[in-house]
N, C-alpha and C positions, 0 to 999 in steps of 0.2 A: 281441843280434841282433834283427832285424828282422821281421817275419813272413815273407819274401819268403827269409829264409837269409841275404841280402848283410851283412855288418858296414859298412856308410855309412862309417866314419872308415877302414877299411881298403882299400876299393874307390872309387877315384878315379870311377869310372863312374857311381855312383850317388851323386855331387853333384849336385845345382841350379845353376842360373848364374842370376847378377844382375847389371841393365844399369841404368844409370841416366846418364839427359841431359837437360837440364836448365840454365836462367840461371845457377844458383847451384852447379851440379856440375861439378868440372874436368878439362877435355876430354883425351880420351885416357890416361886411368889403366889400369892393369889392374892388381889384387888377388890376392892370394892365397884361399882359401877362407875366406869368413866365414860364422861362426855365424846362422841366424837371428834368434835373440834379439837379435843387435847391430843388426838394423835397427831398431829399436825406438827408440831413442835419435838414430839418423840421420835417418830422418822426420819426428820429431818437431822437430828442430833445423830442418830446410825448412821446416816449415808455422811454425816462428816461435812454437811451442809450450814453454816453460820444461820442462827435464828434469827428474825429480824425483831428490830425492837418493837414497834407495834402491830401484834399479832391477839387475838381472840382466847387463842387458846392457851390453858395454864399448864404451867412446864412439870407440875406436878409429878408424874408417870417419867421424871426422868430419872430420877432414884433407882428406878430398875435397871439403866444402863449398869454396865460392872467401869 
């Protein structure tokens, strides 16, 4: 738990949302809840950045590149 009491994975209310638009991001997607760690790997695919192989996050969210 959280300091605040909320358990985050149990209380949809206390998610974040992420937007992302963009040349290279395909218009009109909507995701399900993703981890922040898996931005990590999607970023870095935009900026044209080589992934490293051992890294946390799943490259899942890269499908939305175009």
């Amino acid at each position: 738990l959280a300091d605040h009491g909320y358990d985050a994975d149990e209380e949809i209310q206390m998610n974040g949302f992420f937007i992302a638009v963009g040349p290279d991001i395909k218009f009109h997607h909507k995701i399900e809840t993703v981890d922040n760690i898996d931005l990590y790997p999607f970023i870095l695919k935009l900026l044209d950045i080589p992934i490293p192989e051992k890294i946390d996050g799943k490259t899942s969210l890269l499908q939305f590149i175009n």
